[in-house]
C-alpha beads as a LAMMPS data file, in Angstrom:
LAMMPS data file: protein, C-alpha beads

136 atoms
135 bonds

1 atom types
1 bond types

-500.0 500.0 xlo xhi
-500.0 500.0 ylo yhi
-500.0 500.0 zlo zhi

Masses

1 110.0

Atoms # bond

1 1 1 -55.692 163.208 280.524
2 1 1 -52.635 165.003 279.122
3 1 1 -51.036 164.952 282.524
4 1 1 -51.848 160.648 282.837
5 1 1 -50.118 160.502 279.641
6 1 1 -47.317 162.577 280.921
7 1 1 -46.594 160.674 283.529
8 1 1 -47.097 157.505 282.597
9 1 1 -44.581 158.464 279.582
10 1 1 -41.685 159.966 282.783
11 1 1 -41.870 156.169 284.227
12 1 1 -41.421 154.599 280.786
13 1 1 -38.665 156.928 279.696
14 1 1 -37.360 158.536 282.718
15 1 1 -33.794 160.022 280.919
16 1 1 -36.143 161.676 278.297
17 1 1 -37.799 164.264 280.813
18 1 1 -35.226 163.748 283.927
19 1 1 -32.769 166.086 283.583
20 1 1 -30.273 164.583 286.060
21 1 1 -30.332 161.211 283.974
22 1 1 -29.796 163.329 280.572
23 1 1 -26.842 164.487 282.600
24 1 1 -25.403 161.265 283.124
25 1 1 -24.657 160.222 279.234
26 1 1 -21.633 161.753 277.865
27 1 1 -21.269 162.289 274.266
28 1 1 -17.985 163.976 273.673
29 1 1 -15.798 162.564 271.278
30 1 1 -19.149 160.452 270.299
31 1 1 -19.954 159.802 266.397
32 1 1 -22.227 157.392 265.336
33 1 1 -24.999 157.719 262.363
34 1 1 -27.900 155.754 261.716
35 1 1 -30.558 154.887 259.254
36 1 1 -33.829 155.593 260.137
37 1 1 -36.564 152.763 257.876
38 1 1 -40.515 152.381 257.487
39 1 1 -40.457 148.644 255.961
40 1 1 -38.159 149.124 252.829
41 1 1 -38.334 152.706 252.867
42 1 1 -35.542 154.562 254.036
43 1 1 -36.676 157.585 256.268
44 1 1 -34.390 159.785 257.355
45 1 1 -30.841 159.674 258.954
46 1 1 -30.037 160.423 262.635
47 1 1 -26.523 161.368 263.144
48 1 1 -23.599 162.187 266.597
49 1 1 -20.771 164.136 266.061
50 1 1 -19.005 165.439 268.874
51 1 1 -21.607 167.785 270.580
52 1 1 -25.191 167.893 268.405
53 1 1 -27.406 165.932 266.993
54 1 1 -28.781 166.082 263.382
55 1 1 -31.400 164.577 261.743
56 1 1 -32.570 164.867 257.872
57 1 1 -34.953 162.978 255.744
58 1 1 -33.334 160.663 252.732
59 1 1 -33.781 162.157 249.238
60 1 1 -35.836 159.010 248.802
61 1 1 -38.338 160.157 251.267
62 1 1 -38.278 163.923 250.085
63 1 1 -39.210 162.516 246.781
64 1 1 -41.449 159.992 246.889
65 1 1 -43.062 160.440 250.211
66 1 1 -44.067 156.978 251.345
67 1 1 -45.601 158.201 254.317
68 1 1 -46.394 161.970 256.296
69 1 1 -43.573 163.621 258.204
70 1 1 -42.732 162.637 261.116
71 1 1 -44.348 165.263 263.739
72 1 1 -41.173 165.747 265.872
73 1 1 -39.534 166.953 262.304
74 1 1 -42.447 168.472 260.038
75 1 1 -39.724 170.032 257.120
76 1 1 -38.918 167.235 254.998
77 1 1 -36.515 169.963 254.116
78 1 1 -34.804 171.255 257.075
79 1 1 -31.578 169.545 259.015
80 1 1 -32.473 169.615 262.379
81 1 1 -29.920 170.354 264.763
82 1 1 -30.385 169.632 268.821
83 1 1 -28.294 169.406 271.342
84 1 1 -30.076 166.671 273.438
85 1 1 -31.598 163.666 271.869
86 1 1 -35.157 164.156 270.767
87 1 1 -37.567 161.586 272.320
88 1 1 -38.862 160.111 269.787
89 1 1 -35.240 158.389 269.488
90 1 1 -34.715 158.215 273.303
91 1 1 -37.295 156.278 273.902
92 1 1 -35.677 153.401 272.354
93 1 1 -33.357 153.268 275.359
94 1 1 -34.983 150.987 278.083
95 1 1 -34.545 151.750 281.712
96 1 1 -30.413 150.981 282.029
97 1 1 -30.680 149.221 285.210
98 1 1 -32.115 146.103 285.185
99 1 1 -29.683 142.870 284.776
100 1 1 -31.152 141.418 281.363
101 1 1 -30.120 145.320 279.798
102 1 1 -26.974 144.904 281.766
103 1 1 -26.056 141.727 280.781
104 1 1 -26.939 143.116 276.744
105 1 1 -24.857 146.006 277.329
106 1 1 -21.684 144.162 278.424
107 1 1 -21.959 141.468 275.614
108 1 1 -22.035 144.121 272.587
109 1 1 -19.210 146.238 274.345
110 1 1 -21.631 148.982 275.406
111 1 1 -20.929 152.377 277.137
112 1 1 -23.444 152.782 279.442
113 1 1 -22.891 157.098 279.090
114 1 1 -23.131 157.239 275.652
115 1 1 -26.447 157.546 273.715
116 1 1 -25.104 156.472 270.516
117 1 1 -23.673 153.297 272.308
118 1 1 -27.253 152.586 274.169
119 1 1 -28.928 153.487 270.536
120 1 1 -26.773 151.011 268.871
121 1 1 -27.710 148.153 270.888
122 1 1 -31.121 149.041 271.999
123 1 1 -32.315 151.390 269.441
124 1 1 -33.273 148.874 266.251
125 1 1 -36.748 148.594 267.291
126 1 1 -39.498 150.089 269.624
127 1 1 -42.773 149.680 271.095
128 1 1 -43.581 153.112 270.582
129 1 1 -43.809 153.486 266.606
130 1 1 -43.129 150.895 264.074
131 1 1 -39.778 152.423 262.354
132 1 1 -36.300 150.762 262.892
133 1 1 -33.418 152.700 263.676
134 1 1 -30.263 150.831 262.224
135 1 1 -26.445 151.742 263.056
136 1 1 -24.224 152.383 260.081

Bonds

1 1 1 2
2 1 2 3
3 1 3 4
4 1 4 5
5 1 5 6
6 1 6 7
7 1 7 8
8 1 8 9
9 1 9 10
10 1 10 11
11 1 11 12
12 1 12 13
13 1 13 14
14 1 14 15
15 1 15 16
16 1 16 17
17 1 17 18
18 1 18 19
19 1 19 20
20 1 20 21
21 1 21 22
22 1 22 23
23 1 23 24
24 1 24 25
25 1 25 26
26 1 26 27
27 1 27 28
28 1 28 29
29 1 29 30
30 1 30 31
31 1 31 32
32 1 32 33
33 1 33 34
34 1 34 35
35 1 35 36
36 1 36 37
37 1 37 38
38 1 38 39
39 1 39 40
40 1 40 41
41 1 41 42
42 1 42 43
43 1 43 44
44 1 44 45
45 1 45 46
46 1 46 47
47 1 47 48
48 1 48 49
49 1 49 50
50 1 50 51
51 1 51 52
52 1 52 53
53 1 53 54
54 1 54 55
55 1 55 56
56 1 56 57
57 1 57 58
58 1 58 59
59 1 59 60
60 1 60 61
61 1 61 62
62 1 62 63
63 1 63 64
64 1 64 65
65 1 65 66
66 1 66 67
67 1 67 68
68 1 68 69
69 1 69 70
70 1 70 71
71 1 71 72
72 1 72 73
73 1 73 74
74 1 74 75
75 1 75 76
76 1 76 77
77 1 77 78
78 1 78 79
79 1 79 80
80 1 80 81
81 1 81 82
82 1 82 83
83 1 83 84
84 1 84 85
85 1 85 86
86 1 86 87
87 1 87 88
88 1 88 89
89 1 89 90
90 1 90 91
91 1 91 92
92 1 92 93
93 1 93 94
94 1 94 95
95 1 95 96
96 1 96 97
97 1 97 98
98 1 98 99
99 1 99 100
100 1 100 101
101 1 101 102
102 1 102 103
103 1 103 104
104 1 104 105
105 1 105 106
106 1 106 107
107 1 107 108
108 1 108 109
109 1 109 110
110 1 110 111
111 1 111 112
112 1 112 113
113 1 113 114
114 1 114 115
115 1 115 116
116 1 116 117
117 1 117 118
118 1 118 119
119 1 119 120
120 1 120 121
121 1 121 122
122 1 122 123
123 1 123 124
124 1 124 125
125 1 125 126
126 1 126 127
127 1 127 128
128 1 128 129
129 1 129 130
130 1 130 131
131 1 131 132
132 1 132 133
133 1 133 134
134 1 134 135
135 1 135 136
């Protein structure tokens, strides 16, 4: 079963286990930060800045805890620091090649190597979990 789920997950979200499509987005010179929300609560922030990756939960989560840690990050203490993007935000970012994401990536001005850009305009919302990941 573990393997179905495996790879029915690599032809969902091929740049999340592929490593020559990881290659293909370039970060440097990259910031961006967003705001990571379960209904009104505000979860955590994900944040670029030139080569990593960080993610933290909001003092609003550490305090009240709306809801269990996420499992990716289990520390509602710890800043996590990776170098690639963890899946449970790459997932947000659909298969780059058909003409509707095309067409959405050259209306909001998108860089098509750039995970921040791609997370910007596909990221708000996925199928996968029920959080929304908002630029600011």
């Amino acid at each position: 079963m573990k393997e179905v789920i495996k790879d029915v997950f690599k032809k969902l979200t091929p740049w999340a286990v592929d490593p020559d499509i990881k290659s293909d987005f370039k970060n440097e010179n990259d910031h961006g930060e967003f705001e990571l929300k379960f209904e009104n609560n505000i979860i955590g922030f994900l944040k670029y800045d030139d080569s990593k990756w960080t993610f933290k939960y909001s003092d609003e989560f550490i305090s009240e805890k709306p809801l269990l840690p996420l499992i990716d990050f289990p520390n509602v203490n710890k800043v996590y620091e990776f170098e690639h993007l963890m899946p449970f935000f790459a997932a947000r970012i659909p298969n780059l090649n058909q003409p509707y994401h095309e067409k959405k990536i050259k209306k909001f001005n998108g860089n098509k190597k750039s995970e921040v850009s791609m997370l910007r305009i596909f990221g708000k919302k996925s199928i996968n979990n029920p959080f929304e990941l908002s630029f600011i």
